[in-house]
GUVEXKOL-560297 format. One record per residue (C-alpha): x, y, z; residue in one letter. Coordinates in steps of 0.05 Angstrom, whole numbers, padded with zeros to 5 digits, always signed. Example, Ala and Ser with C-alpha at 12.3 -4.5 7.8 and 13.67 -1.06 7.14 Angstrom:
2
+00246-00090+00156A/+00273-00021+00143S/
This chain:
723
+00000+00000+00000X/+00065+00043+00010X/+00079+00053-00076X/+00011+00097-00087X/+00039+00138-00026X/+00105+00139-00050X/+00087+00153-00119X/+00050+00214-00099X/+00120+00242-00053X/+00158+00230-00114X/+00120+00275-00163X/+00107+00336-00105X/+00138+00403-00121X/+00167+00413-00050X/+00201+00348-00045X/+00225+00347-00119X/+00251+00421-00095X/+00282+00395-00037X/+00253+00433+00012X/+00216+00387+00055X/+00219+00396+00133X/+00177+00351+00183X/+00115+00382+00176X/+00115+00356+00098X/+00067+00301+00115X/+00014+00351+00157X/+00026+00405+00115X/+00004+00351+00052X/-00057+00318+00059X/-00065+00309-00018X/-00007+00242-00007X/-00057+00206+00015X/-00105+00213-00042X/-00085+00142-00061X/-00093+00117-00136X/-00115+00052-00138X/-00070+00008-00170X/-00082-00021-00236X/-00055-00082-00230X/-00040-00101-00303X/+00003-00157-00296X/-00035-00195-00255X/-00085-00190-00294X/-00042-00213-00358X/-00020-00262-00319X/-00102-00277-00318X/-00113-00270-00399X/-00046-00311-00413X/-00071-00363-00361X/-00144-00360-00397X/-00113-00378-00467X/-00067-00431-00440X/-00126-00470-00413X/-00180-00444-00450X/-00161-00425-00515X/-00165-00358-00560X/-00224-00311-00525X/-00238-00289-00605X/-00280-00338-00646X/-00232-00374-00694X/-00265-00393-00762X/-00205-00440-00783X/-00174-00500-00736X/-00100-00468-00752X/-00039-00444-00709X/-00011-00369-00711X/+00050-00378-00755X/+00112-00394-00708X/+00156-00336-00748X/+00157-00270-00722X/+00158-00210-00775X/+00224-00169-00786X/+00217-00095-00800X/+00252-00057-00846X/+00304-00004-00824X/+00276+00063-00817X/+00319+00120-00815X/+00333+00160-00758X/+00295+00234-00748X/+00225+00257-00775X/+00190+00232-00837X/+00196+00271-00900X/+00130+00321-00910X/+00072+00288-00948X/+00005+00314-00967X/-00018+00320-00904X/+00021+00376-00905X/-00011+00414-00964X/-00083+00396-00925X/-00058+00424-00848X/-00034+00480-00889X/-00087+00501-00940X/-00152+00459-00920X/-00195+00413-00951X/-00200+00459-01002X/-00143+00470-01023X/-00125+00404-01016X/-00167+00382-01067X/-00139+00431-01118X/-00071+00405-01101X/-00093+00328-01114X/-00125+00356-01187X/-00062+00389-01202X/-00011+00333-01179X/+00015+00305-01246X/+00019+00228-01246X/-00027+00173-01207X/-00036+00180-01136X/-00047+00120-01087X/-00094+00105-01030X/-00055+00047-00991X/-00120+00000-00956X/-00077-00049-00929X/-00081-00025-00857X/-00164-00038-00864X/-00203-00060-00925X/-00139-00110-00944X/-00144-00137-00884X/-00226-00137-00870X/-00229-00171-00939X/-00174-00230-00935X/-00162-00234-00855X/-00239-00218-00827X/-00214-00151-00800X/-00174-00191-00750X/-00111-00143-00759X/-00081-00110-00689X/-00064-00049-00681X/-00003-00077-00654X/+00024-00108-00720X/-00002-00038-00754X/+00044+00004-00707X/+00097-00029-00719X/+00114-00022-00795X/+00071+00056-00794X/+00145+00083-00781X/+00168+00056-00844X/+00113+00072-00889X/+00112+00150-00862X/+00193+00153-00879X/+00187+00107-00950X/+00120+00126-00971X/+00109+00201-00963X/+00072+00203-01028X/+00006+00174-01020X/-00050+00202-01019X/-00067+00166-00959X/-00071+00109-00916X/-00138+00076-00900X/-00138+00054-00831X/-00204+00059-00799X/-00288+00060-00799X/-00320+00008-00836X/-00320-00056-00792X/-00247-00044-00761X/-00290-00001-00704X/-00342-00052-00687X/-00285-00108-00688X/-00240-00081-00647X/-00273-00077-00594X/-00314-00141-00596X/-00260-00198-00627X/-00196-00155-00614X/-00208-00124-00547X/-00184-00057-00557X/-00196+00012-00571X/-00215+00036-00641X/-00200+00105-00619X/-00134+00084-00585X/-00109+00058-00649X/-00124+00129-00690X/-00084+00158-00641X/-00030+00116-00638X/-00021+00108-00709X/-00021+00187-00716X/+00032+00192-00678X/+00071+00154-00713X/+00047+00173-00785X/+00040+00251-00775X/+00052+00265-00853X/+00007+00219-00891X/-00063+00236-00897X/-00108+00180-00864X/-00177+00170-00891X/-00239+00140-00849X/-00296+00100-00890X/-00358+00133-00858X/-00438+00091-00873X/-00472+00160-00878X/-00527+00157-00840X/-00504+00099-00807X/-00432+00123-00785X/-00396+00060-00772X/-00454+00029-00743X/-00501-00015-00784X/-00572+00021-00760X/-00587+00092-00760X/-00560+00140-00718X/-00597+00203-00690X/-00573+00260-00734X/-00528+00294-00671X/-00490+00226-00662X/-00467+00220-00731X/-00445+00293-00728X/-00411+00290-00665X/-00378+00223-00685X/-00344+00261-00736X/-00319+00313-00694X/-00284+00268-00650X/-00251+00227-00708X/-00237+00293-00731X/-00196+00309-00664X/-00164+00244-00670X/-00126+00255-00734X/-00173+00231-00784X/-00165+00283-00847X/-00208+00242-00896X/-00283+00217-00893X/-00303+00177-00954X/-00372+00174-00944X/-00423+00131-00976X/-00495+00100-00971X/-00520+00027-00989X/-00570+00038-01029X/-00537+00108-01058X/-00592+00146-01017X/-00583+00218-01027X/-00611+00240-00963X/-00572+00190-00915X/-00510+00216-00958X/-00519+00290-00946X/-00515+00276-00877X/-00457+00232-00865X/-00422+00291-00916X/-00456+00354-00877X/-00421+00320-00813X/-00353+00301-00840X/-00346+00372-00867X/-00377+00416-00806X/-00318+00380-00769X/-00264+00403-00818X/-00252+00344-00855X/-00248+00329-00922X/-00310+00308-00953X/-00302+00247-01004X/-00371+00223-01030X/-00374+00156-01059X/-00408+00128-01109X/-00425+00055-01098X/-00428+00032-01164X/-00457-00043-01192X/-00484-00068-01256X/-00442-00051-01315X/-00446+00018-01354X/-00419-00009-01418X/-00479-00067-01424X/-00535-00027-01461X/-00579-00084-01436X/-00567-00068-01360X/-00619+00001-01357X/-00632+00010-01285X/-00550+00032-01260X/-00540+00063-01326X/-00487+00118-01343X/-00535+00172-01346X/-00558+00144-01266X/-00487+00148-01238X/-00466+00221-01268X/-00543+00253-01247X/-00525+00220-01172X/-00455+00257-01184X/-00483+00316-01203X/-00523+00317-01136X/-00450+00309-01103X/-00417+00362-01132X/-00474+00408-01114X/-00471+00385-01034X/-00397+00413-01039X/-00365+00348-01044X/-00288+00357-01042X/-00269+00297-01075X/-00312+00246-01130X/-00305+00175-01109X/-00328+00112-01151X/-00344+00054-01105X/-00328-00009-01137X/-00345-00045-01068X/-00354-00119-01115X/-00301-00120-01167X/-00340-00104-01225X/-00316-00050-01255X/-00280-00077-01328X/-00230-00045-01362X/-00285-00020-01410X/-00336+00004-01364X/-00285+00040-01319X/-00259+00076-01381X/-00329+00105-01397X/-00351+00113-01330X/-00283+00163-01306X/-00283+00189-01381X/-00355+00219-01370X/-00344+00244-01297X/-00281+00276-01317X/-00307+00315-01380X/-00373+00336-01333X/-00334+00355-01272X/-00254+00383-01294X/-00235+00409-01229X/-00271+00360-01182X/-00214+00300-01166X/-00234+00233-01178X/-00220+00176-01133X/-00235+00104-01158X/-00237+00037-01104X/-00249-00031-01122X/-00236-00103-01115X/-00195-00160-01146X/-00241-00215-01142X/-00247-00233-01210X/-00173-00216-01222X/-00187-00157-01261X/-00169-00097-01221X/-00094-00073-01240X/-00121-00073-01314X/-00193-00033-01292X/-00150+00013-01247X/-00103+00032-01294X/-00155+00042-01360X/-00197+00085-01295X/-00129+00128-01291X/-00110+00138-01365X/-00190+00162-01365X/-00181+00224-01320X/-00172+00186-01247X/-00132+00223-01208X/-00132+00167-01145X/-00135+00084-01145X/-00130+00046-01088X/-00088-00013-01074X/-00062-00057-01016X/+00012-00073-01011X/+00028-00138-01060X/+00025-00189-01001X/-00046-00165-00979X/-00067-00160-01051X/-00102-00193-01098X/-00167-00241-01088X/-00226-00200-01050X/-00178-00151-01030X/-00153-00090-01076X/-00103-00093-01137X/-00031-00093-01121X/+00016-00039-01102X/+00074-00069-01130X/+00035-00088-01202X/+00005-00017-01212X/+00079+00018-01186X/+00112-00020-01237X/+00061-00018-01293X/+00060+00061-01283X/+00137+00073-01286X/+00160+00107-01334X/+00091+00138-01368X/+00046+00198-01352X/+00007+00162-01294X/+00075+00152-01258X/+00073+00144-01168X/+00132+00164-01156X/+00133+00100-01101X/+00207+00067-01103X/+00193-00016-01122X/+00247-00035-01075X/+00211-00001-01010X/+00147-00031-01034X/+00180-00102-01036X/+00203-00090-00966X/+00141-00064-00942X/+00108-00134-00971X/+00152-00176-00947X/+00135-00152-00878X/+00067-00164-00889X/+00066-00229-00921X/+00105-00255-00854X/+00047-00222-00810X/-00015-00250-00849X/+00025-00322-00827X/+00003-00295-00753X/-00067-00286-00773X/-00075-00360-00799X/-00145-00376-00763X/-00169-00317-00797X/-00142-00326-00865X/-00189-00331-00915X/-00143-00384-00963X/-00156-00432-00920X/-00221-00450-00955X/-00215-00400-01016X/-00164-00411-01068X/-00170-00362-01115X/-00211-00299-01141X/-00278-00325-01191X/-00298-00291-01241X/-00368-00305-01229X/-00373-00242-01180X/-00391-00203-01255X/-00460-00250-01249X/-00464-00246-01168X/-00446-00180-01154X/-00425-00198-01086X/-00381-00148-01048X/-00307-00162-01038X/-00314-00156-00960X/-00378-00195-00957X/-00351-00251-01007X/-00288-00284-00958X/-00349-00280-00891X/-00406-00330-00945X/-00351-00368-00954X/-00328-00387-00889X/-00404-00377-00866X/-00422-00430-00917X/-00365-00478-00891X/-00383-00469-00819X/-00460-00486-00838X/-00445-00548-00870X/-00461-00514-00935X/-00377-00512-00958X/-00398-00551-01024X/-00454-00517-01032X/-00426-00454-01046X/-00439-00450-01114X/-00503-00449-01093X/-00506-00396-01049X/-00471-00357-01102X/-00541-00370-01146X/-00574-00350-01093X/-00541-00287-01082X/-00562-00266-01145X/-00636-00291-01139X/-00652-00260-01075X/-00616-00190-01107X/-00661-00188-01157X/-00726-00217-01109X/-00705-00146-01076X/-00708-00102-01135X/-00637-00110-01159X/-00595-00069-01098X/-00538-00026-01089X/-00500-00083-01045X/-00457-00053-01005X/-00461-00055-00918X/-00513-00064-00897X/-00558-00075-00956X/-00507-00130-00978X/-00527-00172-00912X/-00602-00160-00925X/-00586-00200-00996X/-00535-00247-00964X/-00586-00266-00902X/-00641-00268-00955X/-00600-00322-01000X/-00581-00370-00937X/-00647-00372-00918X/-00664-00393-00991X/-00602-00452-00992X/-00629-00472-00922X/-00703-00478-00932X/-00693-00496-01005X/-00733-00448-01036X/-00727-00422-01110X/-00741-00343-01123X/-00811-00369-01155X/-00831-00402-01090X/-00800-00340-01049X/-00845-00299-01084X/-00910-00338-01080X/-00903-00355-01007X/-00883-00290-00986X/-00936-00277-00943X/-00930-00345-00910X/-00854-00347-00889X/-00804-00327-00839X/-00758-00283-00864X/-00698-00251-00829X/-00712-00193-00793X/-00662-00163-00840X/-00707-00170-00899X/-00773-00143-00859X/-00734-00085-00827X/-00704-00064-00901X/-00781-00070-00931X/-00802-00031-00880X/-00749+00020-00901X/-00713+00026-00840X/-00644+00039-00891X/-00676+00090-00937X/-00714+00081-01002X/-00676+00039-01057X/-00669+00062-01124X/-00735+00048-01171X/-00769+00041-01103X/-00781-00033-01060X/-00808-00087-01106X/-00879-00094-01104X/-00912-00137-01096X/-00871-00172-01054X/-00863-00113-00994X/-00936-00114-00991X/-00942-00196-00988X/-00887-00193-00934X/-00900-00135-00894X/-00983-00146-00883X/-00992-00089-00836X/-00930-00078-00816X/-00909-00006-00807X/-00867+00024-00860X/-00820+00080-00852X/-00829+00147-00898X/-00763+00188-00918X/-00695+00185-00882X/-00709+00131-00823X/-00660+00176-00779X/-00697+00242-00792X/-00749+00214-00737X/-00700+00197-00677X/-00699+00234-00621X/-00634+00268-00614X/-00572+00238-00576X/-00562+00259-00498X/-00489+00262-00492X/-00490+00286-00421X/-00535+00228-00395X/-00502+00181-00431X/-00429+00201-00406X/-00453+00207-00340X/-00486+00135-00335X/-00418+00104-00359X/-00379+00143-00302X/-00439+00108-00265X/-00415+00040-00286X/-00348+00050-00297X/-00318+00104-00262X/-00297+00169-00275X/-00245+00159-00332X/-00294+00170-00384X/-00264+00191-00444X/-00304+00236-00491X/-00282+00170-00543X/-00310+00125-00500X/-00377+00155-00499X/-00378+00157-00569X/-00363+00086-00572X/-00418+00073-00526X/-00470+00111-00571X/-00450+00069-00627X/-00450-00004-00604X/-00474+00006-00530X/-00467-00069-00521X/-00400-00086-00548X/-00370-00025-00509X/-00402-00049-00443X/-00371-00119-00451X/-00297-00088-00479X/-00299-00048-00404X/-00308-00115-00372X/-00269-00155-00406X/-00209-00099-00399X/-00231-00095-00325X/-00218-00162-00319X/-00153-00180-00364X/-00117-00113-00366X/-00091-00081-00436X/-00087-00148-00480X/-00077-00106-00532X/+00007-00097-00514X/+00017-00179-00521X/+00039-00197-00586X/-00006-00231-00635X/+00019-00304-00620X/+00001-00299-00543X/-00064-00257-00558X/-00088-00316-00598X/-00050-00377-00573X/-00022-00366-00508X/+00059-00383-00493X/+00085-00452-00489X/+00100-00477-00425X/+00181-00459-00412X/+00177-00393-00462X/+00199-00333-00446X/+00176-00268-00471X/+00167-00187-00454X/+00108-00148-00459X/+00116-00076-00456X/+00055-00038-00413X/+00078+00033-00435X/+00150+00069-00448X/+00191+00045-00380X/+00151-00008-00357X/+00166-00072-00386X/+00141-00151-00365X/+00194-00208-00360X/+00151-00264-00365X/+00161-00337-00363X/+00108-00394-00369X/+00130-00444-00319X/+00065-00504-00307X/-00005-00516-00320X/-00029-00552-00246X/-00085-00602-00250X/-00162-00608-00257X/-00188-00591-00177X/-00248-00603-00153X/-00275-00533-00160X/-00259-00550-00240X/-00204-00488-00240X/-00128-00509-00256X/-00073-00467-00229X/-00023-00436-00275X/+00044-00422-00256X/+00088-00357-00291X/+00143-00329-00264X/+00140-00245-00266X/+00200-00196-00270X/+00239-00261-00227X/+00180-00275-00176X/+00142-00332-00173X/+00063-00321-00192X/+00003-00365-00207X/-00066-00354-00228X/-00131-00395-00218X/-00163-00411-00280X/-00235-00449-00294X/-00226-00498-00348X/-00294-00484-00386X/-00293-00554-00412X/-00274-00587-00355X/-00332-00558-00326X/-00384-00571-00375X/-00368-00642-00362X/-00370-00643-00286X/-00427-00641-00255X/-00437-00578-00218X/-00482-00575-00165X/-00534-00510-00162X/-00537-00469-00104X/-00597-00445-00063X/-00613-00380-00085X/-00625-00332-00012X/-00673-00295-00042X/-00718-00361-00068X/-00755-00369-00002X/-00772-00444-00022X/-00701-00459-00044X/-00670-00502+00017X/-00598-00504+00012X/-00543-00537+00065X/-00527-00503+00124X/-00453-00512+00113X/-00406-00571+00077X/-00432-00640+00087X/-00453-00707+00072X/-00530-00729+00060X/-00540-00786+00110X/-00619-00795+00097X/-00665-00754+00051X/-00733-00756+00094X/-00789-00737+00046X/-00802-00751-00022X/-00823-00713-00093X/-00895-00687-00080X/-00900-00691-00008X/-00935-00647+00033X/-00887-00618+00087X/-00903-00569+00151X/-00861-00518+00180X/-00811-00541+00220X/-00808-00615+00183X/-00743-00660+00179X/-00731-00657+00102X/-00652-00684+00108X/-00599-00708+00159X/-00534-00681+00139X/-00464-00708+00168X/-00399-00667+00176X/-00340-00689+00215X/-00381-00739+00249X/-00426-00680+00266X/-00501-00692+00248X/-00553-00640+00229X/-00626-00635+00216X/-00649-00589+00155X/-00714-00563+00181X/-00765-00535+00128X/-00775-00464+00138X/-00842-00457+00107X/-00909-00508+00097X/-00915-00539+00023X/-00903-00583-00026X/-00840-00613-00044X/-00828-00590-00118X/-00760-00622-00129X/-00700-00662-00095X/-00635-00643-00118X/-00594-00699-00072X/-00594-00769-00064X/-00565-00799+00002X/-00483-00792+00005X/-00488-00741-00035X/-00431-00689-00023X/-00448-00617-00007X/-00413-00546-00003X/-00441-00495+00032X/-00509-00465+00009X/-00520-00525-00037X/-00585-00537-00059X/-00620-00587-00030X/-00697-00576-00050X/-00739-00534-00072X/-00814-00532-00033X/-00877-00487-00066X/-00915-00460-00023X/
């Protein structure tokens, strides 16, 4: 108890001054407003114990091992990191920002590996603790991007729920770190990085905060391309300073004259709209992979000529193995931005490749500027790292891009979760199937912008199809008869916005009966957002440091935050262990450091694992900075197959339970028996000690939970009585 006490005489002014006499105590009261202690290690020691018996706390999708090899990372020079065009945005605004992309001769990059590479190969299972560590390099080696994406989409959801840690944390970590390379945020509209609606203030303050946090970009975009949900998500990210990047989402194919309703003349009148809200970038969101060399070419060509001065950002995916071909025909068009994921991340549902498009550009107008060698380094670093990520690795049941995605339309993101969705269901070779019905239940819905969360309406839509075994035909003439997922109702009902071409009819109508329906932009009609009363209910529950993030995390997944505070509550900061122990635990004998901040590093060792006892805990033994300490662990499968007895709840009043640790010598009534206050039910037996259980209250006996030489603890239960 002495170190809180000691820590607070080491950081007073007098004493640090020297001039303490021996009324320093008296004259001090303040030393003795004691911080608790956090405890960390011990509570490490609790996680590392967890995993050891346990097994990873995140679901695992594949039965494989975090690669054994641990990363190297490339040298990175000494001093600050060379200015970037972060620079020209701190400087002259969003604004001006914009003109300088427009003017910048040569092809600019947006580098996704640090989130949609990884949410589309590796289930967004990335740490911020791998990302840190090679964010160094790229600020020194790549200074020329036009940014790095590294947040929104699911990354803020996950982290908190599969990776236990901050979302915000890692913004501010990674800004640090990266202070001259723009970062850019994907933002839902309406839906901020949620997958519901928001009340209009929550969106608006979310994007304040990220905006504090170092986020400079907000590429904002809507599922079904709904101008209303849009304008808000952009009317927030640019009230907080940022700069405003509307997207696009684009599917169907503008050079097929036979596919009318996402036709050329759709996508530039949405644009138009755009441009008119004051957007400060034009962004074409290829979220499935479908944009062909052909289609990209006419689609960029007729932004360009419509819109000179507006820069023109184009994202897509590599599914069908298209994408360094599409991104570089959307470039020689008029794109001023493509986005790509370093070569080891690449490829598949993720984006084209760094390396391909680097080298393919050398030489000619659209030129990066990006040295080859660095980004061989920077992949090599990477393709060690995914090893770490194994479990998660979607090439464990996917072996290549398909080019069927051109007839599915599924989303990159969305395509790696149906497959490992379809191999945990049983459904594995049956996901051709699921593919057809992808595309059946898309077109059941109207044909759909598919993009999250609209994409999971169709994807929910087509499992329950493969499950039940229903064709679109039968769908559609039991509609009024079946189950759907509440995805499905909830989208009829328009709780996402109103579709393009309106909701197919009459099919809303069969499944929604008298259901109520939702009129205009479903968040227009939600009370607004009490930041106050929500901050001070989480002080409430978990005391007073209560970040201004934290509450925001709590208004977007109020569940998932809740459960992150207890889990970090009970195993400390999980997020300084290195990926191998945060998934797998060390081996028995290993050795390893973990450092809790600058100064204050673990020596850890993993001595023993102790045996099954009777409580179903094991013990398990570590030795700490050279001191010997153990942790009690319950082994959840152990337990599940011992039986446990249940104890006598106080508050029950006709739950009997033991008066203290014993053996049953004779159970005196039976099942059904009418008993009277004061009534031998049981004779227990303790260290040759006998006692009567008396029944406290006249009734029946409901249920007997002991047999005779049975073994009881303390508050057992023996029987329940109604009265």
């Amino acid at each position: 108890t002495n170190i809180p006490f000691l820590h607070n005489v080491l950081s007073n002014n007098q004493f640090l001054n020297g001039t303490v006499d021996t009324q320093f105590i008296d004259e001090n009261p303040d030393l003795f407003n004691l911080k608790p202690v956090q405890n960390r290690a011990q509570k490490l020691l609790h996680y590392l114990g967890h995993v050891m018996v346990n097994g990873p706390t995140t679901p695992i999708p594949v039965k494989a091992k975090p690669s054994p090899i641990d990363p190297v990372i490339p040298p990175v020079p000494l001093g600050e990191p060379p200015v970037g065009f972060r620079d020209v945005l701190l400087r002259e605004g969003p604004d001006g920002f914009a003109k300088a992309v427009r003017a910048h001769q040569g092809l600019l990059l947006m580098d996704t590996t640090f989130r949609d590479a990884h949410q589309s190969l590796l289930a967004t299972r990335v740490r911020t603790h791998d990302l840190k560590r090679i964010a160094p390099f790229v600020a020194h080696n790549f200074s020329n991007l036009f940014s790095v994406e590294n947040w929104g989409g699911a990354t803020f959801d996950v982290a908190m729920r599969f990776l236990c840690e901050c979302p915000w944390k890692r913004l501010q970590e990674l800004r640090a770190l990266m202070p001259n390379v723009p970062f850019q945020m994907l933002l839902r509209g309406a839906n901020a990085v949620g997958y519901t609606n928001y009340p209009d203030n929550a969106v608006v303050k979310f994007c304040e905060v990220a905006k504090e946090n170092g986020m400079d970009i907000f590429r904002v975009f809507d599922s079904l391309n709904y101008l209303p949900n849009m304008l808000l998500g952009m009317e927030a990210a640019g009230a907080a300073g940022g700069v405003v990047e509307a997207a696009i989402s684009y599917t169907g194919d503008v050079s097929d004259p036979m596919r009318k309703k996402y036709s050329l003349e759709y996508y530039l009148k949405l644009a138009d709209e755009l441009v008119k809200a004051g957007t400060h970038i034009l962004c074409i969101k290829d979220m499935a992979g479908l944009l062909k060399p052909d289609s990209g070419r006419l689609l960029v060509s007729a932004l360009r000529d419509r819109f000179p001065d507006v820069p023109i950002h184009v994202h897509t995916h590599d599914t069908a193995g298209a994408g360094v071909a599409a991104m570089l025909a959307c470039a020689e068009a008029g794109a001023d931005i493509v986005d790509v994921a370093v070569d080891s991340m690449a490829g598949m549902t993720s984006q084209p490749s760094m390396g391909a498009i680097v080298a393919c550009a050398k030489g000619t107008k659209l030129n990066t500027g990006i040295s080859l060698e660095k980004v061989f380094d920077y992949s090599e670093y990477w393709e060690v790292t995914r090893g770490l990520y194994a479990p998660f690795d979607c090439t464990a049941t996917m072996k290549s891009g398909n080019a069927d995605v051109y007839e599915n339309e599924i989303p990159g993101g969305q395509y790696t979760n149906l497959h490992f969705q379809a191999h945990s269901m049983g459904l594995g070779n049956k996901f051709k199937e699921v593919k057809k019905a992808y595309a059946e239940a898309n077109k059941l819905l109207g044909d759909l912008i598919k993009v999250t969360p609209s994409s999971k309406i169709v994807g929910d839509l087509a499992q329950f199809m493969v499950q039940n075994a229903l064709t679109r035909a039968e769908v559609e003439e039991r509609a009024d008869e079946l189950s759907f997922p509440l995805s499905v109702v909830e989208f009829l009902q328009g709780h996402i916005g109103i579709p393009h071409g309106g909701f197919p009819e009459p099919f809303r109508s069969k499944v929604l009966k008298s259901l109520p329906r939702v009129e205009g932009r479903p968040g227009a009609f939600l009370p607004a957002l009490d930041f106050e009363a929500l901050e001070k209910q989480l002080q409430e529950a978990h005391g007073d440091e209560i970040t201004p993030e934290d509450v925001m995390s709590a208004a977007m997944y109020p569940k998932v935050f809740q459960e992150f505070k207890e889990f970090t509550r009970t195993f400390g900061p999980v997020d300084c262990l290195d990926t191998r122990l945060f998934l797998d635990g060390p081996k028995i004998a290993e050795e390893f450091e973990v450092e809790l901040e600058r100064g204050k590093t673990l020596h850890i060792k993993a001595l023993a694992l102790g045996d099954l006892n009777k409580a179903g805990q094991r013990e398990v033994f570590f030795e700490l900075n050279g001191q010997l300490r153990s942790v009690l662990v319950k082994d959840t499968v152990a337990m599940k197959e011992m039986h446990f007895h249940p104890k006598a709840l106080k508050d029950v009043r006709g739950q009997i339970g033991a008066p203290m640790p014993g053996k049953v010598v004779e159970v005196k009534v039976k099942q059904g028996q009418e008993v009277e206050k004061g009534q031998p039910l049981c004779v227990l037996s303790a260290m040759k000690m006998e006692t009567v259980v008396n029944s406290p209250l006249s009734g029946t006996v409901a249920k007997i939970y002991v047999t005779t030489d049975s073994t009881l603890e303390g508050d057992d239960l023996i029987l329940e009585i109604t009265e």
